[in-house]
C-alpha positions as CSV (number, residue, x, y, z in Angstrom):
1,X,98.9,91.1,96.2
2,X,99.7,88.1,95.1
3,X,98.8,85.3,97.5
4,X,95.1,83.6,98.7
5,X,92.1,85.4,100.1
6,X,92.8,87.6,103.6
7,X,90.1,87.1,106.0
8,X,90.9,90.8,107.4
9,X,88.6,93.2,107.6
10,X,84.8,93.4,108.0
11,X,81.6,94.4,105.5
12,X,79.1,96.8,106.6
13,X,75.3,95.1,104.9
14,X,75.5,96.6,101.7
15,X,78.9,95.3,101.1
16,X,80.5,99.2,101.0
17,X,82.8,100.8,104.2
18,X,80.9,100.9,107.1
19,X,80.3,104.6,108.8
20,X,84.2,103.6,110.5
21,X,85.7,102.1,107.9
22,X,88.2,104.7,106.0
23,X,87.8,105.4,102.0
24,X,89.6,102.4,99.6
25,X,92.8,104.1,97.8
26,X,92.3,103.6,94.2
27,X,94.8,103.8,92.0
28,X,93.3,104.0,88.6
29,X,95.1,104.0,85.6
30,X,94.3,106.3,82.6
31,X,94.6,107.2,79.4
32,X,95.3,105.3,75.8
33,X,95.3,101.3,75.7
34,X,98.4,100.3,74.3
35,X,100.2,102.4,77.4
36,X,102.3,99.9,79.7
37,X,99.0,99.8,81.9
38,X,99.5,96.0,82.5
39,X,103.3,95.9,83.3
40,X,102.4,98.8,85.6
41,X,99.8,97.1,87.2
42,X,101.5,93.4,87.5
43,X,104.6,95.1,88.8
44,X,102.7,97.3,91.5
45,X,100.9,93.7,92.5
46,X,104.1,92.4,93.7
47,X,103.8,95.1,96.7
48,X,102.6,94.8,100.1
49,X,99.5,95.9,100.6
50,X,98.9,96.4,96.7
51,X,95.4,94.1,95.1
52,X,96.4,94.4,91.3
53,X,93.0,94.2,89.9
54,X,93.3,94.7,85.9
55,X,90.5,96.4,84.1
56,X,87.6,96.7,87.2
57,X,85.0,97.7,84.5
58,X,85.0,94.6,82.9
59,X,84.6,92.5,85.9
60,X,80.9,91.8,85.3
61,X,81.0,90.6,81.4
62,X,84.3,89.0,81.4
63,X,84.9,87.5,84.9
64,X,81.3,87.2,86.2
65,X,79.2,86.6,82.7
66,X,82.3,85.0,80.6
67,X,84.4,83.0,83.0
68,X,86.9,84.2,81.7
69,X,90.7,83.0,83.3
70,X,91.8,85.4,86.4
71,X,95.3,86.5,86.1
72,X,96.3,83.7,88.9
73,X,95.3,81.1,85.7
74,X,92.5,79.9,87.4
75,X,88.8,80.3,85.6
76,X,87.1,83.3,87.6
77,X,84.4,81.3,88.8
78,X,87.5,78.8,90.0
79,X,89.6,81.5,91.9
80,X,89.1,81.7,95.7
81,X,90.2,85.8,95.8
82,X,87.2,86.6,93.2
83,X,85.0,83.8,94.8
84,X,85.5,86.0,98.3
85,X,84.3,89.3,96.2
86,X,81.8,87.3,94.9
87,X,80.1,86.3,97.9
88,X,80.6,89.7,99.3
89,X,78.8,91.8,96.1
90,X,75.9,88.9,96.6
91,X,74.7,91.2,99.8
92,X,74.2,94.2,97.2
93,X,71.2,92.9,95.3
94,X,71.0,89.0,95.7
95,X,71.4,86.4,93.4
96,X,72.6,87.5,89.6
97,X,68.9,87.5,87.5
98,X,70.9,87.8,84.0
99,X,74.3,85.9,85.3
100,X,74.6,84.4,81.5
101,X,76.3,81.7,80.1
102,X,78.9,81.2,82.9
103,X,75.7,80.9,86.1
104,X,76.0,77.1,86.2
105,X,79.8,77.4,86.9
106,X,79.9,77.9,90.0
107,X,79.1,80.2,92.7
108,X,81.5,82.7,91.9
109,X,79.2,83.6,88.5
110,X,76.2,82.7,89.5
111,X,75.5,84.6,92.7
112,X,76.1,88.4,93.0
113,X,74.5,91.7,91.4
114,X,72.8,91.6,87.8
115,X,76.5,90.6,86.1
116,X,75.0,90.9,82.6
117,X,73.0,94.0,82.7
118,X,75.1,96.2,85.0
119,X,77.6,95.8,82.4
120,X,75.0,96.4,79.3
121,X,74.4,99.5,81.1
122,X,78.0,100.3,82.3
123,X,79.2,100.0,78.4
124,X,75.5,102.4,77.8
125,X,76.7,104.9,80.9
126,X,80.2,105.5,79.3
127,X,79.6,105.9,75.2
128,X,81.9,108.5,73.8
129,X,79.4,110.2,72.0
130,X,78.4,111.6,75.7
131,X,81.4,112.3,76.4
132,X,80.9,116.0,76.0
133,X,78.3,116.1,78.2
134,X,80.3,114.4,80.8
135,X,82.9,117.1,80.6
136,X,80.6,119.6,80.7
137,X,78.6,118.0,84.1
138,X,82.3,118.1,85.6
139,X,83.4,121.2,84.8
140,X,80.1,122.6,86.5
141,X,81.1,120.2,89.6
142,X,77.9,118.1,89.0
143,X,78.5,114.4,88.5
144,X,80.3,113.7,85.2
145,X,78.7,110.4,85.2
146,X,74.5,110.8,86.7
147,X,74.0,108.6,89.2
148,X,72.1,105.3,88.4
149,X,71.2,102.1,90.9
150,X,74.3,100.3,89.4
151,X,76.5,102.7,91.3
152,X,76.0,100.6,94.8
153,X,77.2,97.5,93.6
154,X,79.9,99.3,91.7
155,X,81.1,101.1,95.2
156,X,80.9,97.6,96.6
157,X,83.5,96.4,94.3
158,X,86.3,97.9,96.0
159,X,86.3,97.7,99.6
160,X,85.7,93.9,98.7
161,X,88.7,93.4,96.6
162,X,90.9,95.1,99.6
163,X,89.7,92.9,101.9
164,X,91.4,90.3,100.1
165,X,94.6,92.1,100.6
166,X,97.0,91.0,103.8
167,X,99.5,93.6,104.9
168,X,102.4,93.2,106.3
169,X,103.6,96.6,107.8
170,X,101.2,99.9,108.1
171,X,99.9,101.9,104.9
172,X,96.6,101.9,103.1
173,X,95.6,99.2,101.0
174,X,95.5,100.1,97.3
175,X,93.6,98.5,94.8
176,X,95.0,99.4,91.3
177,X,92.1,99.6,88.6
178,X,93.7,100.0,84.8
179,X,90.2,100.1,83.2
180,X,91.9,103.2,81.4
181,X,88.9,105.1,80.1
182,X,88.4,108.3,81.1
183,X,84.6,108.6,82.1
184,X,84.7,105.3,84.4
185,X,87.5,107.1,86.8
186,X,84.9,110.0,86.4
187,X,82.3,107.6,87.8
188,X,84.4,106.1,90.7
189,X,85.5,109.9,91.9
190,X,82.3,110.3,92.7
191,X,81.6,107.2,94.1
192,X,81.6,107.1,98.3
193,X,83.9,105.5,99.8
194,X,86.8,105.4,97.4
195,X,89.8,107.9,97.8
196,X,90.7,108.0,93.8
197,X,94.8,108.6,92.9
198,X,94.8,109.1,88.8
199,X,97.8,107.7,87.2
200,X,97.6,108.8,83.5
201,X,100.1,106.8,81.2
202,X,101.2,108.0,78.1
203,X,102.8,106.8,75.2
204,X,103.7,108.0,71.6
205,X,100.5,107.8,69.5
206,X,102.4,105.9,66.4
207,X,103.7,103.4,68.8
208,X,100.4,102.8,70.4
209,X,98.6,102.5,66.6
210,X,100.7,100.3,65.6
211,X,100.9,98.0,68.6
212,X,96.9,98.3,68.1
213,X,97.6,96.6,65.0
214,X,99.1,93.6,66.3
215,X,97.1,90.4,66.8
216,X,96.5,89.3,70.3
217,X,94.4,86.6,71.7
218,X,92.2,88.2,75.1
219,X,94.3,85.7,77.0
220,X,97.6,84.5,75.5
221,X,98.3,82.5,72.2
222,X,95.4,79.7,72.9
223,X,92.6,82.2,72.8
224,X,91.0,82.2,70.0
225,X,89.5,85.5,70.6
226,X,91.0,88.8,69.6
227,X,91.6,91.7,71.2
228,X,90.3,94.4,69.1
229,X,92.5,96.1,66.2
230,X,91.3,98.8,64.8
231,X,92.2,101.1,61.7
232,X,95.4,103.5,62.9
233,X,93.1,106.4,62.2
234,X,90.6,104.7,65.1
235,X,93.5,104.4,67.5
236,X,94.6,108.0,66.8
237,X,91.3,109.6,67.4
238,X,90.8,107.3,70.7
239,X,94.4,108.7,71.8
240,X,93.5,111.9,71.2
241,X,90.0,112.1,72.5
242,X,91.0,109.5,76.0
243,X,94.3,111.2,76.6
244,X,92.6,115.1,76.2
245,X,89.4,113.8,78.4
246,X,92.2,112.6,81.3
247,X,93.8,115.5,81.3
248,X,90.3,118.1,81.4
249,X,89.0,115.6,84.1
250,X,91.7,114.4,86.7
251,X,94.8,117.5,85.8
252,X,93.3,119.8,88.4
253,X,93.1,117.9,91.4
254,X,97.3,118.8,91.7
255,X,99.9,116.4,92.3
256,X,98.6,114.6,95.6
257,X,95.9,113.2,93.1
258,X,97.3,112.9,89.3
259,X,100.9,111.7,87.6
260,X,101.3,111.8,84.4
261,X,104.3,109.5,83.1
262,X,105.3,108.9,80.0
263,X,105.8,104.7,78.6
264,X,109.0,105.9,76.8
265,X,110.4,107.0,80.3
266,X,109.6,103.9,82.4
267,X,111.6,102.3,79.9
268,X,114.9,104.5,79.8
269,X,114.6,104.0,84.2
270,X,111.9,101.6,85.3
271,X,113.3,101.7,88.5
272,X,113.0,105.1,89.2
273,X,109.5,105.5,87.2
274,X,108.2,102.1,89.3
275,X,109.4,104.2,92.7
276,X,108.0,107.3,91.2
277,X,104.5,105.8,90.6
278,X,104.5,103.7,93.8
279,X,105.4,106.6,96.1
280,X,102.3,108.4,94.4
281,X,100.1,105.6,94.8
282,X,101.0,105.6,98.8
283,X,102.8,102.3,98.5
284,X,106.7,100.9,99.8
285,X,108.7,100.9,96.9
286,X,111.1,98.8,99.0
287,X,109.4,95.6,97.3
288,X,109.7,96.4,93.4
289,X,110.7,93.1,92.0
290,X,113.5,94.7,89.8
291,X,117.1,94.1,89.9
292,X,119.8,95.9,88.5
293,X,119.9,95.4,85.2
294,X,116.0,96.5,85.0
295,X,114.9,93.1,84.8
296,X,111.4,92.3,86.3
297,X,110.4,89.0,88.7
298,X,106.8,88.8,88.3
299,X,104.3,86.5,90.6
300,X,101.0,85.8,88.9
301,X,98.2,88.1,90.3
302,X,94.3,88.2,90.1
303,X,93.9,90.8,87.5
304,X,90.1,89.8,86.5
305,X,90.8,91.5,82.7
306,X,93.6,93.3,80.7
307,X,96.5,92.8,78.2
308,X,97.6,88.7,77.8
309,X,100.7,90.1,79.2
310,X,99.0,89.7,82.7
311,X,99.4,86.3,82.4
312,X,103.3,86.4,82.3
313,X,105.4,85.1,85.6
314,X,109.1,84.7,86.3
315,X,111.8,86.8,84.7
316,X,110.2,89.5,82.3
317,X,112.3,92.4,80.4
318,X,111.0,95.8,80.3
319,X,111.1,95.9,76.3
320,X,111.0,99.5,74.5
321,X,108.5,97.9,71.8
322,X,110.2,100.5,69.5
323,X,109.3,98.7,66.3
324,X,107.1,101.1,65.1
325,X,109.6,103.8,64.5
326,X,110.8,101.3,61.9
327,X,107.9,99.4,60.8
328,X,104.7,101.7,61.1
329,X,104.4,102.7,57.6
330,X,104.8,106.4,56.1
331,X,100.9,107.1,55.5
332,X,99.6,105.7,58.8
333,X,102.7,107.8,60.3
334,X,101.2,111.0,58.7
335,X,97.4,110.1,59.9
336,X,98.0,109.3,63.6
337,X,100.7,112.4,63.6
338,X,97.8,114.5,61.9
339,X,95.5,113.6,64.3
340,X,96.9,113.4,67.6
341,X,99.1,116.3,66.6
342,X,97.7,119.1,69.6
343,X,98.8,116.5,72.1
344,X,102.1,115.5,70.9
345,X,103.8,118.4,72.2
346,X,102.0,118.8,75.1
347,X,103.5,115.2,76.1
348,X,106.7,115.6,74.6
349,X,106.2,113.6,71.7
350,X,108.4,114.7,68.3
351,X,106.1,115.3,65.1
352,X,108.6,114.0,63.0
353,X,109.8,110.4,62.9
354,X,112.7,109.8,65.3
355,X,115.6,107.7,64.6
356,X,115.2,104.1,64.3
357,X,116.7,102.6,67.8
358,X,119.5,99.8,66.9
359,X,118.3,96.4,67.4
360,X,119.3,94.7,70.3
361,X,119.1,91.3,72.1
362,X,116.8,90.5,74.5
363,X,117.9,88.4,77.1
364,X,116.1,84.5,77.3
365,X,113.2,84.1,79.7
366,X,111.6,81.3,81.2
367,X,108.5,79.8,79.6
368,X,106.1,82.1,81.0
369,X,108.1,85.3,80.8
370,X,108.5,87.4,77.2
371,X,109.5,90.9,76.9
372,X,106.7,93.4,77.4
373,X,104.9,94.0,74.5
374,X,105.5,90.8,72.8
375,X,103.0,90.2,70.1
376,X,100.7,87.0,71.4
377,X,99.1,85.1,67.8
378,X,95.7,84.4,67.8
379,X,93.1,83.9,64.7
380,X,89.6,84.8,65.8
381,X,88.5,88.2,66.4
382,X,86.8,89.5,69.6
383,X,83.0,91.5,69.7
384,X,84.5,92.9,72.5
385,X,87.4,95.4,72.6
C-alpha cells in the first residue's frame, strides 16, 4: 500500500475487529536482521491490498515517542496514514500519559496509548534471557508471551493499519510486520483478531555478521544515529539463538502458516521467490514491480521503522551483497561458523568458505535508488538497536 489513508472499514470501541469483522492477515517476518526483510517488505508494499508496515514493535518509541521519518519521508507525527492509526489507538486508553519528547508535535504523538511505557515494557516482555521460558510456555500450548494490559492496544494496532489499505479486487488485506524477533510473532499469535502467516528469512550467518558490521545511519546517510553493530560473535549468537527460536515456535503450524526462504535464493530468482512469498502471504503476485532483468520499481511506503533501505524509490537492483565471502576476515569466518555451525546445514549453508563471486557492474539508479544492501555512512552511534 502505497497511496493516502482509505476511509474503508469501520472500528468496533476498543479500536480491535468488531464481533463481524474477520481476523487481520499478518504477515510477519522472522528470523536474523541483516536478512532482506526490508526489500521483502517494500516490494510486497507495492501490492494491492498489501500495508507494508516495517518493524510494528517499534512503532511506539520510534514513530510515536521519537518522530522519527515514516517510510513515505514524512515525520510520523506528519504522515496522514499513521495520523489515521493514531487517532484510532487513541480509543484504547486515551491520551498518551508518557508520549515523550515528540507529544507537542502533533496529534499523531501526542494522543494515543502510553507510547513510552508500552514500549519500556514491550522491550521488558521480550528479553532473551526469558526466552527459554517462552519456549517452554509454547511448547505446553500456554501463551509464550503472559498476557499483560499492553496486549489491547497492541491488537489494536493492526486492524487499524488495514483500514488504511484500499483494495482494488477481492482478497484479504495483509499487513506485513518485519519486527523479525521471534518472541513478538509469539505475542501477536496469540493475540485475537490477527490470523498470523510466518515468513522466516534466512541468510548465511557470515554474510549477515559482516553486514552487521557496516555503519548505517537509522534513516539514510543524514542520520546521525547508528544502527547498532555489534561484535561478529554477538551477531552469530543472535543468528543462532533468533533463527532456532523461529523454527521451535512457528515450524509446526505446516505450510498454510510458515515459509522459510533463503536471501541467497531471492537473489538467484527474485521473481519466482517474490511470487513464492506473495502467494503464501494470500496476495496477487500479478503486481510485483519487477521486470525482466530482475530489476525492482519501488514506490515509497509507510513502513513506521526498519533498514534505511526503506527509504529507497524508483529503480532498485536486487544486489547479492556477496562481499563478505571476500572481505569477512579469516578469524571472524571461524567464530560465526563455530557458532552458528548446528544451523548451517540445516539451512543449506556450506561450513567452509565458498568461492568468491566475480565482481560485476551494477547498473546506475536514480538518486533515490541503490542496490540492496548498500552501506549508508553515518557517524553517531544509536542506544537503540
Amino acid at each position: 500500500m502505497t497511496g493516502t489513508p482509505s476511509a474503508a472499514g469501520t472500528s468496533s470501541a476498543a479500536g480491535t475487529p468488531g464481533p463481524s469483522s474477520p481476523p487481520v492477515r499478518v504477515l510477519y517476518l522472522a528470523g536474523s536482521g541483516r536478512s532482506g526483510s526490508t526489500l521483502i517488505t517494500t516490494v510486497l508494499g507495492q501490492l494491492d491490498g498489501c500495508f507494508a508496515a516495517g518493524e510494528l514493535r517499534y512503532l511506539w518509541q520510534r514513530g510515536m515517542v521519537d518522530n522519527r521519518p515514516c517510510g513515505c519521508g514524512a515525520p510520523f507525527d506528519a504522515c496522514p496514514v499513521w495520523r489515521a492509526v493514531t487517532a484510532e489507538l487513541a480509543a484504547v486508553a486515551g491520551p498518551a500519559s508518557a508520549a515523550g519528547p515528540a507529544a507537542a508535535a502533533g496529534p499523531a504523538s501526542a494522543t494515543g496509548p502510553d507510547a513510552a511505557g508500552i514500549a519500556r515494557r514491550l522491550r521488558a516482555r521480550l528479553r532473551m534471557r526469558d526466552l527459554p521460558a517462552m519456549l517452554r510456555r509454547a511448547g505446553a500450548g500456554r501463551r509464550a508471551v503472559p498476557h499483560h494490559a499492553d496486549d489491547a492496544a497492541i491488537a489494536a494496532v493492526y486492524p487499524a493499519v488495514a483500514r488504511q489499505v484500499s483494495r482494488g479486487g477481492d482478497g484479504p488485506v495483509v499487513v506485513v510486520d518485519s519486527s523479525k524477533l521471534p518472541p513478538y510473532g509469539a505475542l501477536l499469535r496469540d493475540l485475537p483478531g490477527i490470523d498470523l502467516r510466518v515468513l522466516h528469512l534466512v541468510r548465511d550467518p557470515r554474510g549477515t555478521a559482516f553486514s552487521w558490521r557496516r555503519r548505517r545511519g537509522l534513516d539514510g546517510a543524514a542520520d546521525r544515529n547508528l544502527m547498532s553493530r555489534p561484535p561478529v560473535w554477538k551477531a552469530a549468537l543472535l543468528w543462532r539463538v533468533w533463527n532456532a527460536a523461529t523454527a521451535r515456535f512457528f515450524e509446526a503450524a505446516g505450510p498454510d502458516r510458515y515459509l522459510r526462504v533463503r536471501y541467497e535464493d531471492v537473489v538467484v530468482d527474485p521473481a519466482g521467490q517474490l511470487r513464492r512469498i506473495a502467494l503464501f502471504a494470500g496476495l496477487d503476485p500479478a503486481g510485483l514491480p519487477i521486470d525482466a532483468e530482475g530489476r525492482l520499481t519501488l514506490a515509497a511506503t509507510h513502513s513506521v521503522a526498519g533498514n534505511p533501505a526503506r527509504h529507497r524509490t524508483g529503480a532498485v537492483p536486487v544486489s547479492d551483497d556477496a562481499e563478505w565471502v571476500r572481505a569477512l576476515p579469516g578469524r571472524s569466518f571461524a567464530v560465526v561458523t563455530a557458532v552458528t555451525l548446528p544451523l548451517l546445514r540445516r539451512f543449506g549453508y556450506p561450513v567452509r568458505r565458498p568461492a568468491a563471486p566475480p565482481a560485476r557492474a551494477v547498473p546506475p539508479v536514480g538518486a533515490q535508488g541503490g542496490p540492496v544492501g548498500e552501506p549508508v555512512p553515518a557517524t553517531t552511534p544509536s542506544k537503540e538497536g
